[in-house]
Every structure is written in structure tokens, then in C-alpha cells.
C-alpha positions in Angstrom: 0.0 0.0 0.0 1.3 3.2 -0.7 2.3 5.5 1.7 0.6 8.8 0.9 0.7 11.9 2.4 -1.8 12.3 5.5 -3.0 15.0 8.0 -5.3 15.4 10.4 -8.8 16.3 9.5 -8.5 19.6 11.6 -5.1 20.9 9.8 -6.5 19.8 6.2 -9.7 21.8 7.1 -7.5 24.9 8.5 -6.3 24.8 5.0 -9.2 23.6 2.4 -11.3 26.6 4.3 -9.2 29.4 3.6 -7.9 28.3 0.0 -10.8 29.6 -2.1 -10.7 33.0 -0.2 -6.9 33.4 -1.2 -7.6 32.6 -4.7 -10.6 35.0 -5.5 -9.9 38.3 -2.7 -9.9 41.3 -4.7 -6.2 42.3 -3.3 -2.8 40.8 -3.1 -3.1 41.5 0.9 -6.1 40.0 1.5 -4.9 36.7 -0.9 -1.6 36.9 1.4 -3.7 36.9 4.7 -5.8 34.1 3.6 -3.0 32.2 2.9 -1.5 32.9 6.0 -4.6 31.5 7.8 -4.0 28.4 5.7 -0.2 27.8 7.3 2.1 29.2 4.5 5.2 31.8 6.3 4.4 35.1 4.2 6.4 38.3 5.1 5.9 41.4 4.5 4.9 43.4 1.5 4.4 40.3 -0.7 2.0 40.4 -3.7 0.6 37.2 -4.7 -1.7 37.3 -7.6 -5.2 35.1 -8.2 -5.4 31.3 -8.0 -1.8 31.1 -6.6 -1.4 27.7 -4.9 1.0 27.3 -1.9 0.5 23.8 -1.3 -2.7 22.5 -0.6 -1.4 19.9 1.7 1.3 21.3 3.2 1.4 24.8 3.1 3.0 25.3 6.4 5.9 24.6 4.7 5.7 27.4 1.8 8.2 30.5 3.1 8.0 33.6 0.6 9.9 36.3 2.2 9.3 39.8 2.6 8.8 41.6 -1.1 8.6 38.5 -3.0 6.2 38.4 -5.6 4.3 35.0 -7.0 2.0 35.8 -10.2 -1.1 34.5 -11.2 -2.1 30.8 -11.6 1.5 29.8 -10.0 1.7 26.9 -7.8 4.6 26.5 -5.5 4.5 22.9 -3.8 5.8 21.4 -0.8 5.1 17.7 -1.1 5.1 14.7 -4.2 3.5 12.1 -3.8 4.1 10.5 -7.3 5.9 7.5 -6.1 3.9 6.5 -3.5 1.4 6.3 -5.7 3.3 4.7 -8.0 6.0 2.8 -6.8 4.8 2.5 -2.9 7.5 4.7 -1.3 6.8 7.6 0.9 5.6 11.1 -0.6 8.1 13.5 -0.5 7.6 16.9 2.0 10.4 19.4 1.9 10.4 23.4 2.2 10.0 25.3 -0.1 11.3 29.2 -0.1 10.2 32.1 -2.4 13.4 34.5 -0.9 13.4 38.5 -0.6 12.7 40.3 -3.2 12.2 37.6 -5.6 9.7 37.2 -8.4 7.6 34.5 -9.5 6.0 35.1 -13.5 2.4 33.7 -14.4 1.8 30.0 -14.3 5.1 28.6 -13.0 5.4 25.3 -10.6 7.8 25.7 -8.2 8.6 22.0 -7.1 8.9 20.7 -3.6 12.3 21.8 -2.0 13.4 24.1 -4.2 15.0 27.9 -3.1 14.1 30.7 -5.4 16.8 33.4 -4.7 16.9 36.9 -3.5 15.6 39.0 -6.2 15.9 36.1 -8.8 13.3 36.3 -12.0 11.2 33.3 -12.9 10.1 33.2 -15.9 6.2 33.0 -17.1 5.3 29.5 -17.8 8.2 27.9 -16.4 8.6 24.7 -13.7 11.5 24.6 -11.2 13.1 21.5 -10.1 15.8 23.5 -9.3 17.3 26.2 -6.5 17.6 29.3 -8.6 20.6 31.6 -7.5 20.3 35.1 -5.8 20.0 37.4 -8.9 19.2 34.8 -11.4 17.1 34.7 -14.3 15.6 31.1 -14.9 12.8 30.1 -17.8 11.3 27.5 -19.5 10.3 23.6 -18.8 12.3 22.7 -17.0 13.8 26.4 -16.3 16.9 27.0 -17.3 19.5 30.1 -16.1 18.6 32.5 -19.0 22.3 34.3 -19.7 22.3 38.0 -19.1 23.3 41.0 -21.7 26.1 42.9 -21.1 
């Protein structure tokens, strides 16, 4: 049998309740509250845009810093459980860190673990399996440091 991910009825509820709320409130403060309410570590000044999803299971272990920035339709994850459903092996929870200043483009998936750095750009579209460096640019599937101009 495989060994899925599992919480308590109370924390799952803490976090299913607040979770349409942080998708649909009219402001990036209000979507940052709710998902505060739901677990995730938000600091200050962060803008999170609509349907952002800091993990629906785990969100306590989402940390976007202050001035970080996560665009619409993103999901940033804290948990896989693709081989225990698969294979039978435990799912997968590790942090997951947004870090100061950083910014997130439109419909990324951050994957579980992963560090976005200080004022590092994501890319729109893109997936990290990766930590992405303070200051660096990353894009595409899977994202990729994106070379600078000079």
C-alpha cells in the first residue's frame, strides 16, 4: 500500500477553508492573509496574484519572504507524492522558499524543496526542479539560467 501523504482532519480543514478566499480576494493583501490563515510563512509586502497555490497539503511549509512576488495561476509545492502512488515509497515533504525580493512570473510550478533566490526572476510558464541563484534569471520547462546582456 502506498504511503501517501496524510494529515489530520483539523489541519486539512484549517487549510481547504481558507484556500478559495486566497484565490478569489480582490487584493494581493487579502490573498496573502488568507494564505497565511492556511499555514504558509508570508512576510511582509508580498504580492501574490489570483489562484496562486501554496500547497494545498502542506502549506506550512511554503516560506516567501518579505517583497517576493508569485504571479497568477503559479503553484509552488511542498510535497510529491508521485511514487507513492506509483511505486509505494513515501511522498516526498520538503520546504519550499520564495526569498526576498524575488519574483515569481504567471503560471510557473515551483517543485517541492526548491530555493528561489533573492531578487531572482522566474520566468512566465516555467517549472522549477531546481534552486535558482540570488540574482538569477531562470525560464522555461524545466527552467533554465537565462544568460544576461552585457
Amino acid at each position: 500500500m502506498p504511503q501517501r501523504a496524510t494529515r489530520p482532519l483539523r489541519v486539512r480543514f484549517r487549510s481547504s477553508v481558507f484556500l478559495l478566499p486566497a484565490w478569489f480576494s480582490p487584493s494581493s493583501a487579502l490573498r496573502a492573509a488568507f494564505h497565511r490563515a492556511r499555514g504558509a510563512r508570508i512576510g511582509r509586502d508580498v504580492e501574490i496574484g489570483y489562484f496562486v497555490i501554496l500547497d494545498n497539503l502542506y502549506p506550512e511549509h511554503v516560506v516567501v519572504e518579505n517583497g517576493a512576488t508569485i504571479a497568477a495561476r503559479s503553484t509552488v509545492l511542498a510535497h510529491d507524492e508521485a511514487r507513492a502512488y506509483t511505486k509505494g515509497e513515501e511522498a516526498r515533504v520538503a520546504t519550499t522558499r520564495i526569498k526576498e525580493g524575488a519574483f515569481v512570473g504567471v503560471h510557473c510550478v515551483v517543485l517541492p524543496g526548491v530555493t528561489v533566490g533573492r531578487e531572482a526572476i522566474v520566468g512566465a510558464g516555467s517549472v522549477v526542479t531546481k534552486d535558482v541563484p540570488d540574482g538569477g534569471v531562470v525560464a522555461g520547462v524545466p527552467a533554465r539560467e537565462v544568460p544576461s546582456k552585457q
